[in-house]
C-alpha positions as CSV (number, residue, x, y, z in Angstrom):
1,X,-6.2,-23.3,14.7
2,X,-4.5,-20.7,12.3
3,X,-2.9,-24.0,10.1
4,X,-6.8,-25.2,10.0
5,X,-7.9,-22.0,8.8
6,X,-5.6,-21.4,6.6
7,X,-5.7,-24.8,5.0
8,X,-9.2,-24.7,4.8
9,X,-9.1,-20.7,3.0
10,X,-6.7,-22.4,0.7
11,X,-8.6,-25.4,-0.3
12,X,-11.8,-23.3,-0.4
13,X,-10.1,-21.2,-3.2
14,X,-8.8,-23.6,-5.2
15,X,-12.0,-25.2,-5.5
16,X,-13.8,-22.5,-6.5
17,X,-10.9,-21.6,-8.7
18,X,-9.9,-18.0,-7.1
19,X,-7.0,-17.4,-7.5
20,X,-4.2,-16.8,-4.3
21,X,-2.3,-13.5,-3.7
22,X,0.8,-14.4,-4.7
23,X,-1.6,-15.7,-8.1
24,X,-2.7,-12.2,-8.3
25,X,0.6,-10.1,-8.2
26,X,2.1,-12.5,-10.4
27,X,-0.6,-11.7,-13.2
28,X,-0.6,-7.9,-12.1
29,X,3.1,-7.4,-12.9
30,X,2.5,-8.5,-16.3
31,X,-0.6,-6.6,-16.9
32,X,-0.1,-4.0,-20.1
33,X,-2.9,-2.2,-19.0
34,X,-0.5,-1.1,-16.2
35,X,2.8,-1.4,-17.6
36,X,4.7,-0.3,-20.2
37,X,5.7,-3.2,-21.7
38,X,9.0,-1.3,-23.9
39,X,10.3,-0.7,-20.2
40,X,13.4,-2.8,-19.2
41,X,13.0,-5.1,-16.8
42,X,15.7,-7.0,-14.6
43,X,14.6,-9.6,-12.7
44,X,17.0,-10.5,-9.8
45,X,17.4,-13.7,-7.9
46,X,19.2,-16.1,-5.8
47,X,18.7,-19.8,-5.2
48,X,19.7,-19.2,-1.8
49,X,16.3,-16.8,-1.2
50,X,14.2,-18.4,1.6
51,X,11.2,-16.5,1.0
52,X,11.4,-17.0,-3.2
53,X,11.7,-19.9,-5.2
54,X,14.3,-19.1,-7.6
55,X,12.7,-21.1,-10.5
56,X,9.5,-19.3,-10.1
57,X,11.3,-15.7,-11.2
58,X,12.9,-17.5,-13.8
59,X,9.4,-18.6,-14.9
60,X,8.2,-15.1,-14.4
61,X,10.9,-13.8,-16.8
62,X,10.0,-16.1,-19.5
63,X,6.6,-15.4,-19.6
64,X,7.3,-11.3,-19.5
65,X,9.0,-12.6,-22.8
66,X,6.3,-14.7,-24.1
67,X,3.5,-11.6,-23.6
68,X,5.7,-9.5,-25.4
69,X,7.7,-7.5,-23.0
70,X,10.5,-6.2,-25.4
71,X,13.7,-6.2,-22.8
72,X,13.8,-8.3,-20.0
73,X,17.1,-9.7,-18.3
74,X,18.0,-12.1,-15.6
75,X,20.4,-11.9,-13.0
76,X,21.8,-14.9,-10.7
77,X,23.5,-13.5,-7.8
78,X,25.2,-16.3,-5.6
79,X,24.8,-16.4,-1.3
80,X,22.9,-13.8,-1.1
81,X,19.3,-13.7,1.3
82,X,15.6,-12.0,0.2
83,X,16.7,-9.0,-1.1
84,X,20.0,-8.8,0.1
85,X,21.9,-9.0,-3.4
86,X,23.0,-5.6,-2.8
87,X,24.9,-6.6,0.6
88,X,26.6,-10.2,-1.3
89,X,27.9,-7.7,-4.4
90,X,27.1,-4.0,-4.4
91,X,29.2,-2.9,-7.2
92,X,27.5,-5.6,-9.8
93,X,24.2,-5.0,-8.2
94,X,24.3,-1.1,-8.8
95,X,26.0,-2.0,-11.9
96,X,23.1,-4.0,-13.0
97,X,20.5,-1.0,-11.8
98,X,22.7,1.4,-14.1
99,X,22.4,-0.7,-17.1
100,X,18.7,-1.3,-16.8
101,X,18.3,2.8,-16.4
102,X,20.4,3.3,-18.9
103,X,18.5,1.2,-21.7
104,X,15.5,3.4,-21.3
């Protein structure tokens, strides 16, 4: 019954062209109305996420870029689980963090 309702919520939206959550905080996080846009921003991935689809932070990135977001990096990190980057490499992953601080 849940995979019914949910299929039908989703189908419903779409046709009346609302936009999904995940729609939503995608467009929120590049919203200058709340960010600062001279801000560095690292975006960190791995295709081995279960939960996020590599290609779509990649896509995210590029589009920071193309709205005008003034530095924004991407970092591959291999094996690692949702946010577990930290756990495959800690000493590039708090390397990274530094370097991001550091260009503010």
């Amino acid at each position: 019954m849940l995979h019914l309702f949910l299929a039908a919520y989703y189908v419903a939206k779409t046709a009346t062209g609302g936009l999904n959550k995940i729609q939503v905080m995608r467009e929120g996080l590049l919203d200058m109305k709340f960010w600062d846009n001279g801000v560095p921003r690292c975006y960190v991935y791995s295709k081995e996420d279960k939960m996020v689809v590599w290609g779509d932070v990649v896509e995210h990135a590029e589009v920071a870029r193309e709205k005008g977001w003034k530095r924004v990096s991407v970092e591959e990190f291999e094996g690692s689980a949702h946010c577990g980057h930290l756990l495959v490499d800690e000493i590039r992953y708090w390397g990274i963090v530094e370097r991001v601080w550091g260009e503010r």
